[in-house]
PDB file as gemmi writes it, atoms N, CA and C in Angstrom:
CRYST1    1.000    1.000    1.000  90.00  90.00  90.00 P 1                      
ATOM      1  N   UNK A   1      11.707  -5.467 -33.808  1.00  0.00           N  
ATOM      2  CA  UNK A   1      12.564  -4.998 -32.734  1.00  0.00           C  
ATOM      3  C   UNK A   1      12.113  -5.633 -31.421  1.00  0.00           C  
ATOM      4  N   UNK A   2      13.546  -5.967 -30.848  1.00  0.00           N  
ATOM      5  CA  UNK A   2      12.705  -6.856 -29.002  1.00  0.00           C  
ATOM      6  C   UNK A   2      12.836  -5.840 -28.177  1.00  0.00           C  
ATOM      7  N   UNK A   3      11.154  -6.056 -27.397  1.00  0.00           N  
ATOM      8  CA  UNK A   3      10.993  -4.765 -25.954  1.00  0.00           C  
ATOM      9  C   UNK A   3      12.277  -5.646 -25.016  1.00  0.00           C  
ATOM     10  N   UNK A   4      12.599  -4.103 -24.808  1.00  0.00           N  
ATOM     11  CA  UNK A   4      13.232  -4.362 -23.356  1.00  0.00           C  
ATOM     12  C   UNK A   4      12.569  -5.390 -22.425  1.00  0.00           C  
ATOM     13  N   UNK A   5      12.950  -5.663 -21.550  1.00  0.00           N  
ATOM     14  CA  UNK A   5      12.672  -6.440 -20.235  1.00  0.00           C  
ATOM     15  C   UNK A   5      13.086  -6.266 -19.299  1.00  0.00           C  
ATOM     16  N   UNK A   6      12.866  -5.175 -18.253  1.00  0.00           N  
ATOM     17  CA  UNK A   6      13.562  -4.830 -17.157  1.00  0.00           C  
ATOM     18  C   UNK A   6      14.115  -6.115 -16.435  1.00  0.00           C  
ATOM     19  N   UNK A   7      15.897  -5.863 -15.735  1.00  0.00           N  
ATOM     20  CA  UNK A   7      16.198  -7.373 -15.211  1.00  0.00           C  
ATOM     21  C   UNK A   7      15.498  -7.340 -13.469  1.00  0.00           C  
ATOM     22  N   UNK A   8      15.366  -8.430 -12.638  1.00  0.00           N  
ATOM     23  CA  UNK A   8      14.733  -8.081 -10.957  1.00  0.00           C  
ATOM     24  C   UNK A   8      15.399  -7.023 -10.795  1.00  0.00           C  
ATOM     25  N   UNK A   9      16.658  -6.603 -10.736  1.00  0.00           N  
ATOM     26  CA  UNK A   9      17.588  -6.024  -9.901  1.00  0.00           C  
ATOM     27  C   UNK A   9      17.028  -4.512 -10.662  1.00  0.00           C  
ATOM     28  N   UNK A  10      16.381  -4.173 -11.764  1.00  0.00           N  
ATOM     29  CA  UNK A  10      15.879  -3.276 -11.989  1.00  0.00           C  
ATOM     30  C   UNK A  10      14.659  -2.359 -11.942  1.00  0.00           C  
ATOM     31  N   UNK A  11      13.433  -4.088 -11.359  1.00  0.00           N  
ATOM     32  CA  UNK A  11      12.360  -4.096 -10.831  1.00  0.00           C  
ATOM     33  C   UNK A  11      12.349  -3.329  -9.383  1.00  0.00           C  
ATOM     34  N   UNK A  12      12.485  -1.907  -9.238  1.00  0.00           N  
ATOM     35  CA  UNK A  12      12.347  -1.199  -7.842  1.00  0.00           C  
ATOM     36  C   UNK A  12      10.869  -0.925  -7.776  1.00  0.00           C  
ATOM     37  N   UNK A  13      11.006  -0.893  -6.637  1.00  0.00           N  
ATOM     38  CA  UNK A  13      10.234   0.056  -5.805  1.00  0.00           C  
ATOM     39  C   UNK A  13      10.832   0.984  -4.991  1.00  0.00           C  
ATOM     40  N   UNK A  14      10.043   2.246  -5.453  1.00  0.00           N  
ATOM     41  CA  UNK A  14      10.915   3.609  -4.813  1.00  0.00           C  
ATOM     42  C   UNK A  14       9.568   4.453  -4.504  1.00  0.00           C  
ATOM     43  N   UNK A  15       9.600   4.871  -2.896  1.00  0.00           N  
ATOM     44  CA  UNK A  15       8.997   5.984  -2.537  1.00  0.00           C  
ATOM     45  C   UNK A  15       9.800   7.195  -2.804  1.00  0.00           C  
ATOM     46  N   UNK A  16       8.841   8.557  -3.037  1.00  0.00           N  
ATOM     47  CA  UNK A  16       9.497   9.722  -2.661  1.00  0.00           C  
ATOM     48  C   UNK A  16       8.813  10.421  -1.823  1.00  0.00           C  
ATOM     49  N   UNK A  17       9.258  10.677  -0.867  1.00  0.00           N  
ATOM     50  CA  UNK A  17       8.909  11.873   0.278  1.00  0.00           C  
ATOM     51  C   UNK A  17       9.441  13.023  -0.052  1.00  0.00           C  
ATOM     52  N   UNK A  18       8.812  14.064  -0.176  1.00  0.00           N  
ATOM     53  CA  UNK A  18       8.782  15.712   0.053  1.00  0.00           C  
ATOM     54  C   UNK A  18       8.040  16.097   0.831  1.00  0.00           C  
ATOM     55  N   UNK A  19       9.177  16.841   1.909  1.00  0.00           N  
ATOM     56  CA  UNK A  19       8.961  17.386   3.542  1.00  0.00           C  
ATOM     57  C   UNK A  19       8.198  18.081   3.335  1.00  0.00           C  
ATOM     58  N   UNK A  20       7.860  18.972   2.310  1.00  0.00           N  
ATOM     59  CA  UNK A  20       6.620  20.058   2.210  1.00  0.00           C  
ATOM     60  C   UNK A  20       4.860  19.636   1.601  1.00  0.00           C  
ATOM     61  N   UNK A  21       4.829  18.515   1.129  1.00  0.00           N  
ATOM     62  CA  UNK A  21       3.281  17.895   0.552  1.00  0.00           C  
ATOM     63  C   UNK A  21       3.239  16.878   2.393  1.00  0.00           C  
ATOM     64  N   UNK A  22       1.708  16.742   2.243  1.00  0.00           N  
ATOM     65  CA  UNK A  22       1.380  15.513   2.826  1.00  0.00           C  
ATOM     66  C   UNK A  22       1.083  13.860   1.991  1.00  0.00           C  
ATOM     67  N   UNK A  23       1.727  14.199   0.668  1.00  0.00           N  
ATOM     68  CA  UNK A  23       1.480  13.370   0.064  1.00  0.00           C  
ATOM     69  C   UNK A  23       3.018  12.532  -0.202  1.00  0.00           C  
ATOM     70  N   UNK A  24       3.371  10.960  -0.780  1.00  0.00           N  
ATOM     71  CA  UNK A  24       4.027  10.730  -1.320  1.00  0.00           C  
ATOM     72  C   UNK A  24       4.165   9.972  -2.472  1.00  0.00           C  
ATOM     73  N   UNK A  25       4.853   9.820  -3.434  1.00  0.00           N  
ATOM     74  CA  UNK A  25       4.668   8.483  -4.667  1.00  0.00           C  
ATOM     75  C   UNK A  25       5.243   7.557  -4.270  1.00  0.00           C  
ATOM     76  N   UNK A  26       4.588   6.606  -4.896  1.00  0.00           N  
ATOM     77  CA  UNK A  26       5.630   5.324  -4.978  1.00  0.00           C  
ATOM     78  C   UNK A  26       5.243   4.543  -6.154  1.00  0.00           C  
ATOM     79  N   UNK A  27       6.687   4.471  -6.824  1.00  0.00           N  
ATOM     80  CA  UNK A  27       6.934   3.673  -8.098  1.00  0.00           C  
ATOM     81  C   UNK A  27       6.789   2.017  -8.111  1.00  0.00           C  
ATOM     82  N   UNK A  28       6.422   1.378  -8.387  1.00  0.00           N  
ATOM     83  CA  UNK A  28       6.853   0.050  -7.794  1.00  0.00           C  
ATOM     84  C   UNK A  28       6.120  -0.640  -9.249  1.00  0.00           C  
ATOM     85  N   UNK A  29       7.401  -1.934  -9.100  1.00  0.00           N  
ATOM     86  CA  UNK A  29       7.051  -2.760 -10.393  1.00  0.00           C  
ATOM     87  C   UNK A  29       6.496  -3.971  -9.890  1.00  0.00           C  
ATOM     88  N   UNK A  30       6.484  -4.249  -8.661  1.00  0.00           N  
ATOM     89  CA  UNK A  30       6.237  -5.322  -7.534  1.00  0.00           C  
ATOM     90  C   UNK A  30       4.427  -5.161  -7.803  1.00  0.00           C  
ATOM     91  N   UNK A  31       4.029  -6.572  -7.882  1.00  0.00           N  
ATOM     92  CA  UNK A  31       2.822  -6.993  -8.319  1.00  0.00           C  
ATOM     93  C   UNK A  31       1.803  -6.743  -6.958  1.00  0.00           C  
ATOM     94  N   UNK A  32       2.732  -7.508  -6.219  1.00  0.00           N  
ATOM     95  CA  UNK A  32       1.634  -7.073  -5.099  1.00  0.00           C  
ATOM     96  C   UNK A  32       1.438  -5.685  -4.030  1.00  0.00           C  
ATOM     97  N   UNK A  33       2.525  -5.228  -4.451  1.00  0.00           N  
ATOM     98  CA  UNK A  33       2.103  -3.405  -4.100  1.00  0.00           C  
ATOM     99  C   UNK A  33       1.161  -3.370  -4.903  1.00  0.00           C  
ATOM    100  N   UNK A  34       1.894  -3.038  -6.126  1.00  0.00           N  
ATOM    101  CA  UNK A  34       0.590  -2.431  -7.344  1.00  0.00           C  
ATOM    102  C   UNK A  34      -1.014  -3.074  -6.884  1.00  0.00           C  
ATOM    103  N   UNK A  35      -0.982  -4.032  -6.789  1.00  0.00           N  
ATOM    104  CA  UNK A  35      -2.571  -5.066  -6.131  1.00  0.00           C  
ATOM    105  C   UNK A  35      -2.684  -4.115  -5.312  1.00  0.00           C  
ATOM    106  N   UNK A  36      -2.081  -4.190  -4.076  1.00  0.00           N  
ATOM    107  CA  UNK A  36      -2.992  -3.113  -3.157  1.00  0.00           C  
ATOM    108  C   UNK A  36      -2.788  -1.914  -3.484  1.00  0.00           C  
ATOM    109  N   UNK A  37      -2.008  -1.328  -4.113  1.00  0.00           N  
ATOM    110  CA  UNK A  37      -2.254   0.183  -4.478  1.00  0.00           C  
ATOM    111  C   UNK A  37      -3.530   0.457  -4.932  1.00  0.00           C  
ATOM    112  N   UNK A  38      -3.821  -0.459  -6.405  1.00  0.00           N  
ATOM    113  CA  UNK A  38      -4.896  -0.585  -6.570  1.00  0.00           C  
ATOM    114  C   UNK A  38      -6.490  -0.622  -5.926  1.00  0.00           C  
ATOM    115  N   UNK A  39      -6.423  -1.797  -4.848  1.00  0.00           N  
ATOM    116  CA  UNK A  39      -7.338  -1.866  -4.197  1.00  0.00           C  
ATOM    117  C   UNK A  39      -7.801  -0.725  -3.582  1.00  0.00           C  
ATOM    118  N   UNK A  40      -6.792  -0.005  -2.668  1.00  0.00           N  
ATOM    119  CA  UNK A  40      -6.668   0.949  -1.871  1.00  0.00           C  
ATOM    120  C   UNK A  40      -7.775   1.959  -2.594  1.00  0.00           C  
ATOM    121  N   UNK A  41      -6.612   2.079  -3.822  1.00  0.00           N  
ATOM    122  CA  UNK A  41      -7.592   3.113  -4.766  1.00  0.00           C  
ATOM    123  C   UNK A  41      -8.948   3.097  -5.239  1.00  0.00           C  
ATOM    124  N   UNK A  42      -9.282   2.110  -5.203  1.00  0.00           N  
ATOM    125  CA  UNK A  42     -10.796   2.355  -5.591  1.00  0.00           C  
ATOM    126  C   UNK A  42     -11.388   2.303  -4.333  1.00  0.00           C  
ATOM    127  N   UNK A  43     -11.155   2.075  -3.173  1.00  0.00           N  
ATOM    128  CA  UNK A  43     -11.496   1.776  -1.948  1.00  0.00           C  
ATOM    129  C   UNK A  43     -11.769   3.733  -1.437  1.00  0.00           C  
ATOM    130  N   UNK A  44     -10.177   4.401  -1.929  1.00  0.00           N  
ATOM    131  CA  UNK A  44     -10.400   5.857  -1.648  1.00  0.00           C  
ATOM    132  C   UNK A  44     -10.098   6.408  -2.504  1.00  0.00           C  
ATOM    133  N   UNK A  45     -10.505   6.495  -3.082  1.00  0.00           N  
ATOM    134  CA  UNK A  45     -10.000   7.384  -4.563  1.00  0.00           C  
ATOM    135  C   UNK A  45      -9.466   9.103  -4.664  1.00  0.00           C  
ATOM    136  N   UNK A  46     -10.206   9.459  -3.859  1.00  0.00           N  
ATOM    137  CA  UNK A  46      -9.351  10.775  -3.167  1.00  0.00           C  
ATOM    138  C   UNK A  46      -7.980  10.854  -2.611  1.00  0.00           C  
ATOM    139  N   UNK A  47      -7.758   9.671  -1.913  1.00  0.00           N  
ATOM    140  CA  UNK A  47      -6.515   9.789  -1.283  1.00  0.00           C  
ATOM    141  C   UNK A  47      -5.104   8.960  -2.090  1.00  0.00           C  
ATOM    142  N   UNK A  48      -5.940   7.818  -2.921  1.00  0.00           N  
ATOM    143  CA  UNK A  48      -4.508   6.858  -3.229  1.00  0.00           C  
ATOM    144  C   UNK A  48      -4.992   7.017  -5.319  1.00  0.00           C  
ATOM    145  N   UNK A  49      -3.955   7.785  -5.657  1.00  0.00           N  
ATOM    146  CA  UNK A  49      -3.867   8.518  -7.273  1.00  0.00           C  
ATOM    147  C   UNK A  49      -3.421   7.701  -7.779  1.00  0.00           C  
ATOM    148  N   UNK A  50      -3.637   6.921  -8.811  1.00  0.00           N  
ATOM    149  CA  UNK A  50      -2.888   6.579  -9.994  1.00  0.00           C  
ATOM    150  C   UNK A  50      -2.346   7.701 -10.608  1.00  0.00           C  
ATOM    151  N   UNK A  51      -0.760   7.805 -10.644  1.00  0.00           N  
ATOM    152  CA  UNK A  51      -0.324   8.649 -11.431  1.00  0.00           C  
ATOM    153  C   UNK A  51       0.226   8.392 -13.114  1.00  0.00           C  
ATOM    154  N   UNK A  52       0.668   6.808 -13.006  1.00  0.00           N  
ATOM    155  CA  UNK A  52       1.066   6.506 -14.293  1.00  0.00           C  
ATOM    156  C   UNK A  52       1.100   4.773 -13.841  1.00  0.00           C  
ATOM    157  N   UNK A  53       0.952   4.440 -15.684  1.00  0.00           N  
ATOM    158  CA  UNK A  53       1.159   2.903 -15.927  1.00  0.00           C  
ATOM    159  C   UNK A  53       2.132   2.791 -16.803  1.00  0.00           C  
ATOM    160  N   UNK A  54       3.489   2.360 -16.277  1.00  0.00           N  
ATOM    161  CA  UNK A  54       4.101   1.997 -16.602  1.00  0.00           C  
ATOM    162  C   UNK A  54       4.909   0.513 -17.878  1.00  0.00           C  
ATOM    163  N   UNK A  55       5.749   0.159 -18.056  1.00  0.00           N  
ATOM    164  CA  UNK A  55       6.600  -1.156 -18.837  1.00  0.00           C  
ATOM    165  C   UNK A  55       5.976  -2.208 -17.691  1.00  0.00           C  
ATOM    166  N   UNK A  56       5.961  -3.583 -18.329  1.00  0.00           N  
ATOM    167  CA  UNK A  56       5.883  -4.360 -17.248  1.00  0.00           C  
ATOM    168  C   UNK A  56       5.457  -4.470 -15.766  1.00  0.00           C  
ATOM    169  N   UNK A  57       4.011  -3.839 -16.287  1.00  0.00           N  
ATOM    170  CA  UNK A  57       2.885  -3.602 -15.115  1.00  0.00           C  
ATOM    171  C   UNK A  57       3.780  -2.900 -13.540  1.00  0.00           C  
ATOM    172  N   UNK A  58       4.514  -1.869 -14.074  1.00  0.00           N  
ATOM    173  CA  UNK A  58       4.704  -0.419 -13.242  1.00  0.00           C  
ATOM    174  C   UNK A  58       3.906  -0.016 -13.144  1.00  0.00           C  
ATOM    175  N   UNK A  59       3.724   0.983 -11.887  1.00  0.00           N  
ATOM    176  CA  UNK A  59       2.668   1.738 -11.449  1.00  0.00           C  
ATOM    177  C   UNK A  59       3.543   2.605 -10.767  1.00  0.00           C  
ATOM    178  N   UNK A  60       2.747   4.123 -10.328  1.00  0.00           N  
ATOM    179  CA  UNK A  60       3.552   5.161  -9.959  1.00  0.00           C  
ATOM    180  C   UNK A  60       2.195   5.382  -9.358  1.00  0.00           C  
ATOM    181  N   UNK A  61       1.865   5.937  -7.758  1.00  0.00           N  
ATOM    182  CA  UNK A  61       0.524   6.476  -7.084  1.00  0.00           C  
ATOM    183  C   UNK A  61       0.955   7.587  -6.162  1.00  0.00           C  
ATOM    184  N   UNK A  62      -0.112   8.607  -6.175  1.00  0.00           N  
ATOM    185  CA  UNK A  62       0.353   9.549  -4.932  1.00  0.00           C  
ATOM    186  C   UNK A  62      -0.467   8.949  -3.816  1.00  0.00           C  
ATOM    187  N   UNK A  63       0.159   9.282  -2.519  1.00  0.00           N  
ATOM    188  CA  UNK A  63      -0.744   8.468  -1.556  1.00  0.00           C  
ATOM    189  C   UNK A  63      -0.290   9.287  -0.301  1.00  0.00           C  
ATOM    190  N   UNK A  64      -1.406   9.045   0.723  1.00  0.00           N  
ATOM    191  CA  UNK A  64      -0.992  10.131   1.944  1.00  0.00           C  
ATOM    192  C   UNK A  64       0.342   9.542   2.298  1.00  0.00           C  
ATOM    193  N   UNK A  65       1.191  10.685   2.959  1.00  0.00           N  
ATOM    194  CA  UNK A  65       2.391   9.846   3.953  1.00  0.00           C  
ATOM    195  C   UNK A  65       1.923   9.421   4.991  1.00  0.00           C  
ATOM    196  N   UNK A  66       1.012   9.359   5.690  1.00  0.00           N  
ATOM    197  CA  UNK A  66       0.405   8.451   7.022  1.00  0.00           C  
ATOM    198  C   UNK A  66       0.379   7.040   6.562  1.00  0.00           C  
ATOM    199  N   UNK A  67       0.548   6.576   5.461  1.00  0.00           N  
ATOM    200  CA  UNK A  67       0.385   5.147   5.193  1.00  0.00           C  
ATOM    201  C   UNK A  67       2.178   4.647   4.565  1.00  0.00           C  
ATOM    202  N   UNK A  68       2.917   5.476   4.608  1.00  0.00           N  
ATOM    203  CA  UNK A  68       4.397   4.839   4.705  1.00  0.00           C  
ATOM    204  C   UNK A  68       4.443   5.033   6.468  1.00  0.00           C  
ATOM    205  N   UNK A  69       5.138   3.614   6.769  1.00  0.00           N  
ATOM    206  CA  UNK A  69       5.757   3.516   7.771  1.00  0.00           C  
ATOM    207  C   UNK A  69       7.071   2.963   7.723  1.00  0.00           C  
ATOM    208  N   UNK A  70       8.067   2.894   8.567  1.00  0.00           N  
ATOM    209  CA  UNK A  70       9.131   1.874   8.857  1.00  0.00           C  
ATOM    210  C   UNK A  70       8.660   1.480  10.368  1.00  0.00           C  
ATOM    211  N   UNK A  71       8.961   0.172  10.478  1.00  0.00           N  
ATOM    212  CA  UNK A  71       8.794  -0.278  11.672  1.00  0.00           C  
ATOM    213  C   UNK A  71      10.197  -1.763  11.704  1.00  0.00           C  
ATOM    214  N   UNK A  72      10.090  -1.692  12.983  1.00  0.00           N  
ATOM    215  CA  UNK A  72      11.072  -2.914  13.631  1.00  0.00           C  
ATOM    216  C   UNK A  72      10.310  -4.275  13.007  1.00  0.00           C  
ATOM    217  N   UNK A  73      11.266  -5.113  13.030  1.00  0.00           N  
ATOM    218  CA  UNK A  73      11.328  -6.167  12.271  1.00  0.00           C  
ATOM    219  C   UNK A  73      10.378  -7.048  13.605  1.00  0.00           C  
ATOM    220  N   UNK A  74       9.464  -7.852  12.663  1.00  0.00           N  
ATOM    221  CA  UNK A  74       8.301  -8.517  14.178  1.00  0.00           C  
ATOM    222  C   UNK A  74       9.490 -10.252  14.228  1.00  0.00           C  
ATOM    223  N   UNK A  75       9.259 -10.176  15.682  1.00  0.00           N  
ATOM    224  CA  UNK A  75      10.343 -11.632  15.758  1.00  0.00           C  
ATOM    225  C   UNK A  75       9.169 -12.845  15.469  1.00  0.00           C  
ATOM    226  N   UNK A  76       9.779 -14.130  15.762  1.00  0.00           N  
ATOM    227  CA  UNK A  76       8.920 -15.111  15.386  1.00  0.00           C  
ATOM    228  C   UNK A  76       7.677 -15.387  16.207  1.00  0.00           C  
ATOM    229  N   UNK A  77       7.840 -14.639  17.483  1.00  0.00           N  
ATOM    230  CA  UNK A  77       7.171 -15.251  18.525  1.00  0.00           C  
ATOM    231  C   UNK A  77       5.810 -13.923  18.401  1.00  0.00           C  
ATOM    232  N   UNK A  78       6.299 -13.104  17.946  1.00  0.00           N  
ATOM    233  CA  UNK A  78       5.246 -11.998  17.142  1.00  0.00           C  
ATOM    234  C   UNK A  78       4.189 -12.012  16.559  1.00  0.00           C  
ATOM    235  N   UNK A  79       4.888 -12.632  16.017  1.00  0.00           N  
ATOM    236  CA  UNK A  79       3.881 -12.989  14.419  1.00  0.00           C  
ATOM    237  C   UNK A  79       3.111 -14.080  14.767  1.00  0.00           C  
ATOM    238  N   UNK A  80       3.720 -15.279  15.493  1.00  0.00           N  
ATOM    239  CA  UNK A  80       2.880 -16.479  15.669  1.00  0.00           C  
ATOM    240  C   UNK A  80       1.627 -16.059  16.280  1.00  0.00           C  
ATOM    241  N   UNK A  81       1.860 -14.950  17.538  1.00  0.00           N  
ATOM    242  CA  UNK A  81       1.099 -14.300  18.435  1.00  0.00           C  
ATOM    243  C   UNK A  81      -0.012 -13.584  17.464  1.00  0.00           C  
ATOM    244  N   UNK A  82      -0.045 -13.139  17.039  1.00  0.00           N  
ATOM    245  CA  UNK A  82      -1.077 -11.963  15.905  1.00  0.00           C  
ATOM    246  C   UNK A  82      -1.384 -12.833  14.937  1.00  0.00           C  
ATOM    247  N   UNK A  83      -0.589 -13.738  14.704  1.00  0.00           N  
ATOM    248  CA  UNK A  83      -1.529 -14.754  13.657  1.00  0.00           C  
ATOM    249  C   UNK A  83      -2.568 -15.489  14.477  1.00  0.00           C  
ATOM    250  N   UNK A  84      -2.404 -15.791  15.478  1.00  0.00           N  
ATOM    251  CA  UNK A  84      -3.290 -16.825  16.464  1.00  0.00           C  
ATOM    252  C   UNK A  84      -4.325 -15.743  16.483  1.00  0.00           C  
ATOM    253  N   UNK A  85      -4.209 -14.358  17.214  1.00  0.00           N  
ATOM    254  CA  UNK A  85      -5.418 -13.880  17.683  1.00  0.00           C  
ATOM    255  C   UNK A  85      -6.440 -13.629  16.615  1.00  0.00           C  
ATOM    256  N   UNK A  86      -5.402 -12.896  15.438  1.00  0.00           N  
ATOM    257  CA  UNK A  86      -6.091 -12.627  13.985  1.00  0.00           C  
ATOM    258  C   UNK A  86      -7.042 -13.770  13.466  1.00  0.00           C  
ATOM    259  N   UNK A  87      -6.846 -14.830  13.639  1.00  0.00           N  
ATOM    260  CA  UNK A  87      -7.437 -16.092  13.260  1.00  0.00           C  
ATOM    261  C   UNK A  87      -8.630 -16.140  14.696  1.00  0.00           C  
ATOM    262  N   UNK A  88      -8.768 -16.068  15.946  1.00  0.00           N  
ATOM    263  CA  UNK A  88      -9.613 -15.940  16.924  1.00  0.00           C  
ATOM    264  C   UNK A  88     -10.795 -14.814  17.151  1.00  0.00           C  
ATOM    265  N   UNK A  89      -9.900 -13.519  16.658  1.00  0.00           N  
ATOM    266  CA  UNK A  89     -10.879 -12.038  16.593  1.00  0.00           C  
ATOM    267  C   UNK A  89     -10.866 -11.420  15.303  1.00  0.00           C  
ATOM    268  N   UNK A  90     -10.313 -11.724  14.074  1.00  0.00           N  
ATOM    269  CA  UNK A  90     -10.229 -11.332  12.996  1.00  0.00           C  
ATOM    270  C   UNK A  90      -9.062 -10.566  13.100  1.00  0.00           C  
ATOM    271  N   UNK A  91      -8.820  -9.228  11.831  1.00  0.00           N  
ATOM    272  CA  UNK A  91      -8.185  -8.488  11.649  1.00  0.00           C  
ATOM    273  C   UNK A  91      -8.112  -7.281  12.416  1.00  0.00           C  
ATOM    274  N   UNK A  92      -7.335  -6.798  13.140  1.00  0.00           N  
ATOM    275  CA  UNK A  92      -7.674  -5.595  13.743  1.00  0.00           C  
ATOM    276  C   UNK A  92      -8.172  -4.261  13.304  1.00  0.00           C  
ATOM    277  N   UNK A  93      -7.897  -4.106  12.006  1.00  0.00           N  
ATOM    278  CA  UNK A  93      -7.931  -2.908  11.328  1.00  0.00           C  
ATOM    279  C   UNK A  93      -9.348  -3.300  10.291  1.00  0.00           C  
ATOM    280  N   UNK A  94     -10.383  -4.311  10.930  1.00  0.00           N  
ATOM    281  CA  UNK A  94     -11.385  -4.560   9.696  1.00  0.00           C  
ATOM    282  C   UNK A  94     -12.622  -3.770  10.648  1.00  0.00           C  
ATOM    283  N   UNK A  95     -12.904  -4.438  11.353  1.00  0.00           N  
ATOM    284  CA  UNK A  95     -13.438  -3.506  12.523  1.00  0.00           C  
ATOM    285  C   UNK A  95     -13.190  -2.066  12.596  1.00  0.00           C  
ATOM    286  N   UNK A  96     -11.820  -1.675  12.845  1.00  0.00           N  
ATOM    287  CA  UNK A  96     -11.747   0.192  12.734  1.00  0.00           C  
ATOM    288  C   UNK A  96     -12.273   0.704  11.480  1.00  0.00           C  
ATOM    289  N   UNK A  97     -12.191  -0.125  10.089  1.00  0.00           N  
ATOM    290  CA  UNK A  97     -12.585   0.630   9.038  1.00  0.00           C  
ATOM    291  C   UNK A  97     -14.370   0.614   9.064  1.00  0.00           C  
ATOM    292  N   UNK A  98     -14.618  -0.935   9.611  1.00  0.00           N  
ATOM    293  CA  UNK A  98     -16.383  -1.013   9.504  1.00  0.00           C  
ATOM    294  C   UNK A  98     -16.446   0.307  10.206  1.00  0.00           C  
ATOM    295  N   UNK A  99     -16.264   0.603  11.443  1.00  0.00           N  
ATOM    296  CA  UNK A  99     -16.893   1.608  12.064  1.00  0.00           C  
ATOM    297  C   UNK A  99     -16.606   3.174  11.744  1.00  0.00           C  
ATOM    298  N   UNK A 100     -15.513   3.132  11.158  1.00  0.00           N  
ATOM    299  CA  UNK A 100     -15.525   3.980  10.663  1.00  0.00           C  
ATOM    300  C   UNK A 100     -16.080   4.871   9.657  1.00  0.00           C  
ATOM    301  N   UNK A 101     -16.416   3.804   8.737  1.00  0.00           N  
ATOM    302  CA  UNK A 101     -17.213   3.820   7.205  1.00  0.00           C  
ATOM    303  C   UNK A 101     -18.519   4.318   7.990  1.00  0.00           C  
ATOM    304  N   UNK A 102     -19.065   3.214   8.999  1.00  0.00           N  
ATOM    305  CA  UNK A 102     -20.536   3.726   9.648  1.00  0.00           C  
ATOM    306  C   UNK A 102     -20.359   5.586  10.019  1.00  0.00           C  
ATOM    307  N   UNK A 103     -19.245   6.058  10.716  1.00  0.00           N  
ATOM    308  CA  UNK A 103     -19.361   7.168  11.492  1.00  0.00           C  
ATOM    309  C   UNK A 103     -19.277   8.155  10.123  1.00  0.00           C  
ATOM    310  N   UNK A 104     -19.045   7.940   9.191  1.00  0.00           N  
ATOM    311  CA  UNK A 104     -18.893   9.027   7.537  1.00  0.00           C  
ATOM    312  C   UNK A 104     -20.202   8.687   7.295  1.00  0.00           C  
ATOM    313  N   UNK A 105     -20.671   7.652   7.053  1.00  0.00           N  
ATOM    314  CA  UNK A 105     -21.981   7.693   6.616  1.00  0.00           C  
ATOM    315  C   UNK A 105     -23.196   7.980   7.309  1.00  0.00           C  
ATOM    316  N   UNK A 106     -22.992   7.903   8.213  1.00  0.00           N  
ATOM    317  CA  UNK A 106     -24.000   8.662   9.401  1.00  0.00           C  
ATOM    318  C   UNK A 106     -23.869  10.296   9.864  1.00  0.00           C  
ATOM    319  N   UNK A 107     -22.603  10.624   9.920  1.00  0.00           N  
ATOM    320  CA  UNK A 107     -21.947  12.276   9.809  1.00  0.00           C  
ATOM    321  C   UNK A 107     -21.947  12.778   8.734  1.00  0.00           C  
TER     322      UNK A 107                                                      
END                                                                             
């Protein structure tokens, strides 16, 4: 018998938000979510759940809602900008986590 093969157009990714958890899932068949879902997760394992492994390397995770955002689309002159500095001072958010990690492990 031949496995299915989900077609792209069936390959989603779907968050769910419920107004009452601070938590949300997200389904996603997309390789490089799943990569950082992953990462994330062993990074915090408290906060980002493997809930299930799915057909064709699906993944389903609970994860805080502070880490879904929507934001405005960055124009070209944006991005060129934050790529230049990112490349001059690093990442902005590598620094907040070093120090942060220090202030848990010292508290």
């Amino acid at each position: 018998m031949k496995r299915y093969r989900y077609t792209l157009s069936e390959q989603e990714t779907i968050i769910n938000w419920d107004n009452e958890l601070d938590t949300a899932s997200v389904y996603t068949f997309d390789r490089r979510i799943g990569k950082k879902l992953k990462e994330l997760s062993q990074k915090y394992p408290d906060q980002f759940i493997l809930l299930e492994k799915g057909p064709q390397h699906s993944v389903t995770y609970r994860i805080p809602k502070k880490c879904v955002s929507i934001r405005p689309p960055y124009s070209a002159k944006r991005r060129k900008q934050q790529a230049e500095d990112a490349r001059i001072h690093g990442l902005p958010f590598d620094e907040k986590e070093k120090n942060n990690d220090e202030d848990f492990q010292m508290g």
